[in-house]
C-alpha positions as CSV (number, residue, x, y, z in Angstrom):
1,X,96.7,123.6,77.3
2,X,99.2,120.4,77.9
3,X,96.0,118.4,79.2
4,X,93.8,118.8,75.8
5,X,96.8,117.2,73.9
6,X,97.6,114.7,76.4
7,X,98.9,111.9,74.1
8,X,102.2,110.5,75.6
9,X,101.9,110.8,79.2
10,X,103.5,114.3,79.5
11,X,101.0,115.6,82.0
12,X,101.3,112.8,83.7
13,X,105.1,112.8,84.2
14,X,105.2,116.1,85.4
15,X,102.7,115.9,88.0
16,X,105.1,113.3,89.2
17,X,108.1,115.7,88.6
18,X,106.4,118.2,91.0
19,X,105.5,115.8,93.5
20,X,108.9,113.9,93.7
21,X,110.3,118.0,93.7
22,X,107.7,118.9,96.7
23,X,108.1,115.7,98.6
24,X,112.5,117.0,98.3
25,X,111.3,119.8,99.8
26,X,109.1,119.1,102.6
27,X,105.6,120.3,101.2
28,X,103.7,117.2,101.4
29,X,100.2,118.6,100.8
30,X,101.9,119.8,97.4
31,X,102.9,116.5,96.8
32,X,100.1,114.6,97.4
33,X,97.7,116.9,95.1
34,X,100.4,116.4,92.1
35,X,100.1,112.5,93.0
36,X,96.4,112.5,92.9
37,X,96.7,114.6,89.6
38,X,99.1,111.7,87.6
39,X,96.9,109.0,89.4
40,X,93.8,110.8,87.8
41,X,95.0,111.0,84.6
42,X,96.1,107.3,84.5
43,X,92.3,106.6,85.9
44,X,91.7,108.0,82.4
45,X,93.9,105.8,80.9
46,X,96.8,107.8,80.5
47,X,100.6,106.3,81.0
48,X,103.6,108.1,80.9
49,X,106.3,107.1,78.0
50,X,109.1,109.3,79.8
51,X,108.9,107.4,82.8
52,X,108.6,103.9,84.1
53,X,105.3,103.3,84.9
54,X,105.6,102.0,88.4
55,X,107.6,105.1,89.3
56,X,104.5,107.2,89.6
57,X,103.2,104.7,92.2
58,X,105.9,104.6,94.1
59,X,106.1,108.7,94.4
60,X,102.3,108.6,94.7
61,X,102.8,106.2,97.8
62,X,105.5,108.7,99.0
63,X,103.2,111.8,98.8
64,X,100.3,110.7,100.2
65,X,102.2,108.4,102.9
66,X,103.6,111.6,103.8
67,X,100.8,113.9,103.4
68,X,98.6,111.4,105.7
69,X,96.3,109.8,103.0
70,X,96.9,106.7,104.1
71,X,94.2,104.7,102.4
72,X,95.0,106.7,99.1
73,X,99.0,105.9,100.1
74,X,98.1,102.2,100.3
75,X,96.4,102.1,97.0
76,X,98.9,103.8,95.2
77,X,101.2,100.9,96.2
78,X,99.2,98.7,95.7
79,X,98.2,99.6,92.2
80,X,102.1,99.8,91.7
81,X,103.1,96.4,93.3
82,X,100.4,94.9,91.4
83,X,101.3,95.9,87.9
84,X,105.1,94.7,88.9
85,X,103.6,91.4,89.5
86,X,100.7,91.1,86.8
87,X,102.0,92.9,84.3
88,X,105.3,92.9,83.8
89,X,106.7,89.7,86.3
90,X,105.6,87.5,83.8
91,X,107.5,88.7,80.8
92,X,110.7,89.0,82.7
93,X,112.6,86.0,81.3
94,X,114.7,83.8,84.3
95,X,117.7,84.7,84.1
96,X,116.5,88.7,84.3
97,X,114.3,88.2,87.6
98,X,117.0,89.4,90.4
99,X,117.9,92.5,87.7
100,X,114.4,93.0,87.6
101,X,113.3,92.6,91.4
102,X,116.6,93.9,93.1
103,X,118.2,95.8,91.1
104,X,115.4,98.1,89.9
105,X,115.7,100.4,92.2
106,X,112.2,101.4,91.4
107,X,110.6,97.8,91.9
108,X,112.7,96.9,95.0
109,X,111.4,100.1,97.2
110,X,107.9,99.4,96.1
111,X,107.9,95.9,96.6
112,X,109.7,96.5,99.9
113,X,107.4,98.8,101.1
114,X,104.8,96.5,100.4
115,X,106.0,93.6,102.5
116,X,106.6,96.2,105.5
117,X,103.0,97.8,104.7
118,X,101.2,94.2,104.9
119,X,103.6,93.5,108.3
120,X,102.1,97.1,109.8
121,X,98.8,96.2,109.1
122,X,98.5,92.6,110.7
């Protein structure tokens, strides 16, 4: 089975496949249990090489927003938003930063949805 020889994060990328593909087609409890799979497998220290690691937090967010898991939702973005910042912020050099915060398309929903999330909850 794919999850004995998970090495590369191929697991991982295609829990978030099939909960981008169920979130597209309206079965949000579908979603949301492929998002808690990837999010498992990172807890285990897995990262996905096919994919852009903040992607799986954003659709994470998405399918667990939508499914109603809002305090699983919020740490999914926040997990996400956090690494943006932490992690890879610092080793953007100046003249990359707007690429990097605005036209990600990737970093600029997540970071965006974490300014309206912090608004909502005030």
């Amino acid at each position: 089975p794919l999850r004995a020889r998970e090495r590369s994060g191929s697991l991982l990328a295609l829990h978030v496949h099939v909960a981008r593909a169920a979130l597209a087609t309206g079965r949000a409890v579908d979603a949301a249990a492929a998002a808690r799979s990837a999010l498992a497998l990172t807890s285990e220290g897995h990262a996905p090489d096919s994919m852009y690691f903040p992607e799986l937090h954003l659709v994470a967010w998405q399918a667990l927003d939508r499914a109603g898991a809002k305090a699983e939702a919020e740490a999914a973005l926040h997990a996400g938003t956090e690494w943006i910042r932490s992690r890879a912020l610092p080793q953007v050099p100046a003249p990359f930063l707007d690429a990097f915060l605005r036209r990600n398309a990737v970093n600029r929903e997540l970071l965006a949805a974490a300014r309206a999330n912090a608004g909502s909850t005030r």
